[in-house]
Structure formats: structure tokens, C-alpha cells
C-alpha positions in Angstrom: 148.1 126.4 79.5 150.9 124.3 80.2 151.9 120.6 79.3 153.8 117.7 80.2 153.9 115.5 77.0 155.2 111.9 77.0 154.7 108.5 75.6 156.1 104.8 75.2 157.4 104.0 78.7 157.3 100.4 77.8 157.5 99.4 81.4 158.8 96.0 82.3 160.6 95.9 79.2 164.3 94.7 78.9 167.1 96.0 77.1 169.1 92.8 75.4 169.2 91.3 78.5 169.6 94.1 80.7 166.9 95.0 82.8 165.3 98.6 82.9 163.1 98.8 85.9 166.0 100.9 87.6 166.3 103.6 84.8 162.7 103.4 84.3 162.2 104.3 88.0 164.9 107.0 87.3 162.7 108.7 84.6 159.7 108.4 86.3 161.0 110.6 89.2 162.9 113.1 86.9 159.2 113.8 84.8 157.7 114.2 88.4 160.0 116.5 89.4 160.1 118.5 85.8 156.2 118.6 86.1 156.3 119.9 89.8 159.7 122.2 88.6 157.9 123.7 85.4 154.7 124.3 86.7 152.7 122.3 84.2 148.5 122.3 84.5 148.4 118.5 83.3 150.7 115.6 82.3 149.8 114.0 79.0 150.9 110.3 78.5 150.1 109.3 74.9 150.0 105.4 75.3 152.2 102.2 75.5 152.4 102.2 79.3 153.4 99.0 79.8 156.1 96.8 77.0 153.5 93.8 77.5 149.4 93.1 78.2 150.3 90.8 80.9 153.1 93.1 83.1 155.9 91.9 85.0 154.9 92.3 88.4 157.9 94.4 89.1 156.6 96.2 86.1 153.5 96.8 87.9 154.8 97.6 91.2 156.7 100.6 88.9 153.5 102.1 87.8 151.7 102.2 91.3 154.7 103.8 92.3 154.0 106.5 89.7 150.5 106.7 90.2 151.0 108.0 93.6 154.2 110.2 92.8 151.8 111.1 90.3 148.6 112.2 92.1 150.7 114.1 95.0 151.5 116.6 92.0 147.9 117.5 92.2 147.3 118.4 88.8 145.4 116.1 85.8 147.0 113.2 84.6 145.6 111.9 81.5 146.9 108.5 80.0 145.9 106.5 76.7 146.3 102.9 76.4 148.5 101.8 73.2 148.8 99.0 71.3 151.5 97.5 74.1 148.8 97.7 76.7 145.8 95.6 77.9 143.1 98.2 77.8 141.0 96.3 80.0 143.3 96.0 82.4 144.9 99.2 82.5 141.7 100.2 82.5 140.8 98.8 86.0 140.0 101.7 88.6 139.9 104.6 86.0 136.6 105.6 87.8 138.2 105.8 90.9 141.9 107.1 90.0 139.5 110.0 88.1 138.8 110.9 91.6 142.7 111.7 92.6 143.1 113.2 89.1 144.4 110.6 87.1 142.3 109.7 83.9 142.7 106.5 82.1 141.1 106.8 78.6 141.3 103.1 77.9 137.7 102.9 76.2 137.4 103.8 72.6 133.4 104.6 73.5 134.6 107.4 76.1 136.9 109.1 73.2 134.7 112.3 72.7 134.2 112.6 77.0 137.0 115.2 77.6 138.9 116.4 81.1 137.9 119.7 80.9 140.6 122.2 82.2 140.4 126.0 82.3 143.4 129.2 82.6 143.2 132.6 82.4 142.4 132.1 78.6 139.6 130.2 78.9 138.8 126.4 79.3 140.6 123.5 77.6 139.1 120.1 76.5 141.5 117.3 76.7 140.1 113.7 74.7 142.3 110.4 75.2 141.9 108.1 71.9 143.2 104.4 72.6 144.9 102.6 70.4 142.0 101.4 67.5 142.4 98.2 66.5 140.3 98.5 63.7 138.3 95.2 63.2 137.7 95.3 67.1 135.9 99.0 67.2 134.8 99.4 64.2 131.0 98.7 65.0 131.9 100.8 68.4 132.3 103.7 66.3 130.4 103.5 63.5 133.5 104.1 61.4 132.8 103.6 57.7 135.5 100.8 57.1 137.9 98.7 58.6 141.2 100.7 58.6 143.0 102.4 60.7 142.5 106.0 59.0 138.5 105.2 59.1 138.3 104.1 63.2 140.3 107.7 64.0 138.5 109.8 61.9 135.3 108.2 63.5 136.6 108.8 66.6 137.4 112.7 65.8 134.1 113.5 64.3 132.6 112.6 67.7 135.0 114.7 69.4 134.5 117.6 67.1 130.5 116.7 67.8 131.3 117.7 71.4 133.7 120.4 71.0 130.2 122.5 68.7 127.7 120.8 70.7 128.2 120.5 74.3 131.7 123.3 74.9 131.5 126.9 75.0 132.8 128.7 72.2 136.4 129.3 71.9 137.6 125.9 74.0 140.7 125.2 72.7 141.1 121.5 72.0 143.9 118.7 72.7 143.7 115.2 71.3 146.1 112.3 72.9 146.4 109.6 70.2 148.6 106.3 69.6 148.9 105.9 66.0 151.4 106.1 63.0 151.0 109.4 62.0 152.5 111.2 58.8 151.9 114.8 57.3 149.5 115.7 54.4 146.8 112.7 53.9 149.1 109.5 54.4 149.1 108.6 50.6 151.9 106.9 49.2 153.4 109.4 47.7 153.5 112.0 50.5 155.2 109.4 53.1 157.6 108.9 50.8 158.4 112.3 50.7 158.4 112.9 54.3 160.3 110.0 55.3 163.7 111.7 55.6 162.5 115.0 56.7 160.9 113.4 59.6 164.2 111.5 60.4 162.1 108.9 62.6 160.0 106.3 61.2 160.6 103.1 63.3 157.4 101.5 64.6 157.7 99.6 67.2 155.3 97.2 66.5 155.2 96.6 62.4 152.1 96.1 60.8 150.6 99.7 61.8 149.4 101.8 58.7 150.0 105.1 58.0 146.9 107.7 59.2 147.2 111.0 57.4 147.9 113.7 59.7 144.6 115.5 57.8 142.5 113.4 59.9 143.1 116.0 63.0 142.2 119.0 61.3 141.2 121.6 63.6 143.1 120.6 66.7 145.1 122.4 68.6 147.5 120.2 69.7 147.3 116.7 69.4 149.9 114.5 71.4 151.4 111.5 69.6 152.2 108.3 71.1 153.8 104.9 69.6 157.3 106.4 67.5 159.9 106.4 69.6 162.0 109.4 68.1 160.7 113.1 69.8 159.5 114.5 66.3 156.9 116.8 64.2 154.6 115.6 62.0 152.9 119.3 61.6 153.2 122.6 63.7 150.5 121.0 66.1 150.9 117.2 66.0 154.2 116.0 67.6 155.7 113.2 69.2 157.4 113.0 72.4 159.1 109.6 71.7 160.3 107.2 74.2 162.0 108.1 77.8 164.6 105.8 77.3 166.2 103.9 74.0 164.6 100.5 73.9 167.2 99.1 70.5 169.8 100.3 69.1 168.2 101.4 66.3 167.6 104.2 68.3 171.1 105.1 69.0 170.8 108.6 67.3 167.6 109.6 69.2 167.9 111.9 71.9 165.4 111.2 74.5 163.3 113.9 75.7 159.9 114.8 77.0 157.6 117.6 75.8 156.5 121.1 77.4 153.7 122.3 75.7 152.4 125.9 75.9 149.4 126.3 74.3 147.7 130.1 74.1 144.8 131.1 72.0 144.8 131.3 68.2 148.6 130.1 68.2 151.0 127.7 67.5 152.4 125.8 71.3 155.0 126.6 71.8 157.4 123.3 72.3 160.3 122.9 74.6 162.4 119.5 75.0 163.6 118.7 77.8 165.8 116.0 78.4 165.4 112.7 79.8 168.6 110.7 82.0 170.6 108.2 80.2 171.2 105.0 81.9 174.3 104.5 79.6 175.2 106.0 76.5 174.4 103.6 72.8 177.6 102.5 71.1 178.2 100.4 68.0 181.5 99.1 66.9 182.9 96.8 64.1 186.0 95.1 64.1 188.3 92.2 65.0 188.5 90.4 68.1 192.2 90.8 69.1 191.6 94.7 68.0 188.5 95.0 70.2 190.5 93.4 73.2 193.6 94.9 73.3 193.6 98.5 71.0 193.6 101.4 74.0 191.3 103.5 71.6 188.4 101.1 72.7 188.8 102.1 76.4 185.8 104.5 76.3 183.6 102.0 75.0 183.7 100.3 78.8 181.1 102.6 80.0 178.8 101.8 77.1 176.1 99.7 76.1 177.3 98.0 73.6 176.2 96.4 70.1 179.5 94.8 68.6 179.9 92.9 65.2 182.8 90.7 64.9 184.8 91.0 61.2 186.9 87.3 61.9 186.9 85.0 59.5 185.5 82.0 62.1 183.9 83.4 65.3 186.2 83.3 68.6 185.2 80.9 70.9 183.1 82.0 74.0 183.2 85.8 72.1 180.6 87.1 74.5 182.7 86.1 77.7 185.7 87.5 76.2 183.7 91.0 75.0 181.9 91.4 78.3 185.5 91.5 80.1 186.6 94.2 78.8 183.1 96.1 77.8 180.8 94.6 80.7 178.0 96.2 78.9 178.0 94.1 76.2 174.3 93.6 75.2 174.6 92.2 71.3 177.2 90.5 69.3 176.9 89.9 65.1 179.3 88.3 63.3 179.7 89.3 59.7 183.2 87.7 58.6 185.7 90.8 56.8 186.9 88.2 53.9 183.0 87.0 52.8 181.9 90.4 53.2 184.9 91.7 50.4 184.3 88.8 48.3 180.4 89.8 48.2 181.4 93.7 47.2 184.4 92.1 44.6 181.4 90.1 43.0 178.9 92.7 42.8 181.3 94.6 41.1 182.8 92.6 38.5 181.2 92.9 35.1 179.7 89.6 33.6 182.6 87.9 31.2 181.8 88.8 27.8 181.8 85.5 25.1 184.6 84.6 23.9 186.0 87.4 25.8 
């Protein structure tokens, strides 16, 4: 069977001060046509629909759009709410968008009802987790303490309940989830470890602990939402990232969506497939006059652009002077050349000796 895996659209949000509805649009119509172009059996959209609980109403206007670009594909659709979202209000109509194929999964009570799906190799049971907060579903779920590691694995021991009681032997199993996510158990020491060889490890909200990616044993795929750097955590819990770069923090990533093929006793098989880039992520240091008049800058103009300013004083009106030259200009620092060497000369200098 064959999936579409993405995440962290973040609609309605802004970049600096540029707004993203246009190359949000733009991605939502290129993942349509991908899903319609590769064939997929269902879309899988791992949370963080929206940038804010209360949407922009042109953020709003966006995802209707979808929903119906969405439903024409006639295939399943199956969403999570993340921690961006209003679950409740996301939630709004799932009953009746279930009818044109699109499932919200917006209730942490519904986690273990699955969108069954079935191939040639037999059926597939799909189970949307929402974000946990844990103090809010704790009691929902009977979950043994208030963590974040004890409201998932509450959640997966009622989806593994299903999977041996209620689905036919050999049903292969995906879980969508919206969490931090790291290899081994999530102790200390392993997430130190795995920090660099995972690359990514930018939340985008702070404050979310680490969950062990032991807690999904026995999955077959399970499709990560909430970091927004395309990565693996093991050989069957990966996330797609973001479709677009939301900071530049994220200048490095390369933006992608997920094709999943998933066959019996095997690992999926994962293709990336790239997303369209609005404009390209550029960060530059320097002097004003260099910035403004050095020819070497000239491809920066198609940029957007994160600029830090190494003059002693900042230039007056620097933004208005930037944005003439690089009209994609979206943040300015200033971090003067002269304090910054007297810093590094004084960190270096060993402490005077007496009498020395």
C-alpha cells in the first residue's frame, strides 16, 4: 500500500513579515497533484494544520480549498490535530467530511478507532493520535501518569487492544502521531547520543519532552508530525517535516514530503519528494557599505534574506537601505565587528599573574 506522508503546514502563518498564503496554496496543489501523479491509496497528515487555534480567515479559506482539492482525489485522507491546532475546532464536521473520505482524528478518545484500508496484501488499519496534552487527557486515557511518554503509551496499548481484538490476523498497522520523538527509550543519555545523527532537533514549540521511540513497538509505520526537518528516528518512525521553511533556522532543511510503500513483513520503503521553494534561505554578515555596493552580493537579490550588520553604530534607516538592494529582506541583527573582537581578545588573554 502506498502513502502520502506530510505534516506542519502551519497555515496562516507568516514568514518575518512576509506572508505565506501564496506558497502555501502552491504546495497544497503540488501534494495534490503528487498524490493523484503517484498513485497513493491515502494521504497521511501528521498534525499542525493550522500556525494558530484561532486561523486567519484567509488561513481558513486555504484549508477548505484543500479539503475539496482533497476529496476530488478520491482516496482517504487522514489528518491529526497538533499542538498548533484547536482540536475542537478542527474537529468540527469530522463526521461528515468521513463521508467524502477525509478523517479528522482530533479526539484523543477515538485514537484506537482506525480507517481501515485493504490491497492486494491484505487490509491496513490506520489510527490518528492528537497531540496529548498530558494534564488534559490523562483521565481520558487512563494513562498511569502525567507525562507525555505515559498519555502515548496509553493511547498505543488501546490501539494494540484493537489491532488482537477486533482486526484479522496479519493487518498491518500505521500510527499518525504529533510528538517529540527520539530513538531507543528517550533517556538522557540516548538523546544525547542521537542528537547529531539525527541532524534535526528544533521544536517548534519548546517545552515538549522527549517520548522514546520504544513506545511504538510493533508498528509498522508510524508517521511523525511536529519537527520540521524530513528525518528518521528508526527504520519505521520518520518524519516528513514541514512543506515550507518557517525560520531560518531551517535554512539547511530541504523540504520534502513522504511516499511510503508499505508491504508485508518489511521495511517501507521511503521516497522524498520535493516540495517548491517560494525563495531560496540566505544568511549573510558584513558591513553596510560592503552589502550595498560589492557585485558579489548580486545573487542575494532573489533571496530571502537574514542579514547581520558588523558596523560599529547601526546605519540609519538600515532596513530601507537593505531592502533596496535585497527587496527580500526579512531580518536584520546587528552585532558590531570591533565589540565582537574585543570579546574574543578578552576570552583569550590569560589572567595577569602577581606581580607579574
Amino acid at each position: 500500500m502506498r502513502f502520502l506522508h506530510t505534516s506542519d503546514w502551519h497555515l496562516g502563518r507568516r514568514f518575518h513579515a512576509e506572508d505565506l498564503i501564496p506558497a502555501q496554496e502552491a504546495f497544497l496543489d503540488h501534494l495534490v497533484d503528487t498524490a493523484r501523479n503517484e498513485g497513493v491509496d491515502a494521504i497521511l497528515v501528521a498534525g499542525d494544520i493550522y500556525y494558530r487555534a484561532i486561523p486567519s480567515l484567509d488561513a481558513v479559506r486555504l484549508f477548505n480549498r484543500a479539503l475539496h482539492q482533497l476529496a476530488d482525489l478520491d482516496v482517504p485522507i487522514i489528518m491529526i490535530s497538533g499542538n498548533h491546532d484547536s482540536a475542537h475546532r478542527l474537529g468540527v464536521g469530522s463526521g461528515l467530511f468521513a463521508r467524502a473520505g477525509i478523517h479528522l482524528r482530533t479526539d484523543p478518545g477515538t485514537c484506537d478507532v482506525p480507517v481501515l484500508l485493504n490491497d492486494a496484501d491484505g487490509p491496513v488499519a490506520v489510527y490518528g493520535i492528537p497531540y496529548l496534552e498530558p494534564s488534559m487527557v490523562r483521565d481520558r486515557l487512563e494513562a498511569e501518569a502525567v507525562s507525555h511518554r505515559a498519555v502515548l503509551t496509553a493511547a498505543l496499548d488501546r490501539i494494540h487492544a484493537d489491532l488482537t481484538n477486533n482486526q484479522q490476523a496479519g493487518t498491518r498497522s500505521v500510527v499518525l502521531a504529533h510528538a517529540f520523538v527520539t530513538p531507543g527509550t528517550g533517556q538522557p543519555e540516548e538523546r544525547e547520543k542521537s542528537a547529531e545523527a539525527d541532524s534535526e532537533c528544533e521544536i517548534a514549540v519548546s517545552g515538549v519532552a522527549h517520548v522514546g521511540a520504544d513506545v511504538f513497538h510493533g508498528i509498522d509505520y508510524v508517521a511523525l508530525g511536529h519537527l520540521h526537518g524530513p528525518q528518521r528516528v528508526t527504520d519505521r518512525i520518520h518524519y516528513s517535516g514541514s512543506p515550507l521553511a518557517y525560520s531560518f533556522s531551517e535554512a539547511r532543511h530541504t523540504k520534502s514530503i513522504t511516499l511510503v510503500d508499505l508491504t508485508p513483513n518489511a521495511v517501507p520503503a521511503l521516497t522524498h519528494l520535493l516540495c517548491p521553494v517560494p525563495l531560496r534561505l540566505e544568511c549573510v554578515t558584513g558591513f553596510m557599505e560592503d552589502l550595498l555596493t560589492n557585485p558579489d552580493h548580486e545573487p542575494l537579490k532573489d533571496a530571502w534574506l537574514e542579514v547581520t550588520l558588523t558596523d560599529t553604530a547601526l546605519p540609519f534607516e538600515a532596513m530601507a537601505h537593505l531592502r533596496r538592494r535585497f527587496p527580500h529582506t526579512a531580518s536584520l541583527k546587528h552585532r558590531p565587528a570591533l565589540s565582537l573582537t574585543v570579546a574574543s581578545v578578552r576570552d583569550r588573554s590569560p589572567l595577569p599573574r602577581p606581580g607579574g
